[in-house]
C-alpha positions, 0 to 999 in steps of 0.5 A: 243704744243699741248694741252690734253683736258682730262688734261684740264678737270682735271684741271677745276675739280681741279682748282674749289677745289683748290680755294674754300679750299686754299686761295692765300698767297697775301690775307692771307699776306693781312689778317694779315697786315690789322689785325696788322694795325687795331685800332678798337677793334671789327674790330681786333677781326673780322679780328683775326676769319677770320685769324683762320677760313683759317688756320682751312679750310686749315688744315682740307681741307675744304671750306673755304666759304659755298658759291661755286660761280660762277664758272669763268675760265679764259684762256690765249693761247700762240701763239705756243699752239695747241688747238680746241676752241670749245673742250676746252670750252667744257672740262672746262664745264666737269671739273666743273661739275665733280668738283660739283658731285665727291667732292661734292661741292653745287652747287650754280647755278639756272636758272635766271626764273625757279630757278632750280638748275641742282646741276652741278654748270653749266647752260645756259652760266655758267661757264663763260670761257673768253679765252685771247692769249698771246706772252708766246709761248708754254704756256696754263693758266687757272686761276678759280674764284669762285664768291660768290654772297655777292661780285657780288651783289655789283656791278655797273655801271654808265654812267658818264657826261665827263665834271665831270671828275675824280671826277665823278669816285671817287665820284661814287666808295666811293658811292658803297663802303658805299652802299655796307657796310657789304654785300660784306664781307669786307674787299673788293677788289673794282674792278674799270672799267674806260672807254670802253663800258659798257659791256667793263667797267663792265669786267674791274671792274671783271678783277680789283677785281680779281687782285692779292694783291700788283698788279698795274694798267697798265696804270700810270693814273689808278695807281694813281687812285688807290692808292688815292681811296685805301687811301679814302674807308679806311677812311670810317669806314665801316670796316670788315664785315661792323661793322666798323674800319679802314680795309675797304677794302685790295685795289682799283683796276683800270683796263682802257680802252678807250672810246668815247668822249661823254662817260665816263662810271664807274663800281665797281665790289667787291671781298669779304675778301675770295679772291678765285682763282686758276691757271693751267699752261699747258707746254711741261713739265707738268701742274702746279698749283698755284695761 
């Protein structure tokens, strides 16, 4: 197959509009079961605006955040897919200019010294494209994130003592989680990267908090871990948006890797209760969008 580049910056452009406006079925679902678990008064009514203001953003097509993020696209290539690499980047770039200037979005995207905002949601190294190959034939995925900076502010990594073990890991994780408190927006994602590097194990942090709900880890350790993490931040009383109650966070997600003898690095990298993301499929027979 090979791929339409002028389908693809079509596609970045839609996908930045699609995720900042409709939120993904698995966190509305997530929203409501939280809010039908709750106990604490306060908690239930802080969940209960958060439910109106998705369905008010959807029904009159707007943001559903202030915050546009930092734009991430993440793109799978099958292995009969057909495309210039270099010329891909450079249409997903476009795209999410075009995105920012013809809808328009704010751009929320400075330079780290200067400040200065190009109002394009793009500049040095942004958007941040990671491309990934996969056995899915004739089949191209972009799926886009926009990550807002009251989510990304929350995150860590630590390089744990081997001879801690998991308790290293758990302990480290509900530490961010009540650091953190209400700044991340919670209820939270918490995306847990076990292992690697310590570039590897914050990616694996980002690719955990960015999961679909109800989505398990890979790796049966990991799974465990999170379904025993999950259970512990709840516990914590942080509740929505930090003002305490029982709904703390949706999930804790775990993506592992392996790692040296001598190591064992932890990161935490949350996403906040307005978990955006959207998808573009590229096949034979067309394009089509998702979540």
């Amino acid at each position: 197959m090979n791929v339409d580049l002028k389908q693809v910056e079509e596609a970045a452009k839609e996908l930045y509009i699609r995720a900042l406006k409709i939120l993904p079925p698995d966190i509305k679902s997530g929203i409501s079961a939280l809010a039908g678990r709750e106990t604490d008064a306060t908690a239930k009514t802080i969940l209960g605006t958060m439910i109106k203001n998705i369905s008010v953003a959807e029904a009159n097509a707007n943001l559903l955040c202030q915050d546009t993020g930092i734009p991430i696209y993440n793109v799978v290539i099958g292995r009969r897919v057909n495309v210039d690499g270099y010329a891909l980047k450079q249409a997903i770039r476009a795209g999410c200019e075009r995105a920012t200037r013809e809808h328009p979005l704010r751009s929320s995207v400075v330079h780290p010294v200067t400040r200065t905002n190009e109002h394009t949601s793009c500049g040095r190294g942004v958007p941040v494209i990671n491309i990934d190959f996969s056995d899915a034939g004739e089949s191209l995925a972009i799926e886009m994130i926009p990550k807002g900076s009251g989510s990304e502010n929350s995150s860590w990594l630590k390089m744990a003592i081997p001879a801690e073990g998991v308790d290293a890991i758990k302990t480290f994780v509900v530490d961010c989680v009540l650091e953190s408190g209400g700044k991340s927006c919670p209820p939270t994602v918490v995306g847990v990267g076990v292992g690697g590097t310590a570039d590897l194990c914050v990616h694996l942090a980002k690719q955990a908090a960015t999961r679909p709900l109800g989505s398990r880890c890979a790796d049966p350790e990991g799974a465990l871990l999170e379904q025993a993490l999950s259970a512990a931040v709840n516990q914590l009383g942080v509740g929505p948006q930090g003002l305490g109650g029982d709904a703390t966070a949706f999930a804790v997600h775990i993506e592992t890797a392996a790692t040296h003898i001598t190591m064992n690095p932890v990161a935490v990298n949350m996403q906040c209760h307005s978990a955006r993301r959207a998808r573009a499929t590229f096949t034979p027979s067309g394009v089509e969008y998702g979540f």
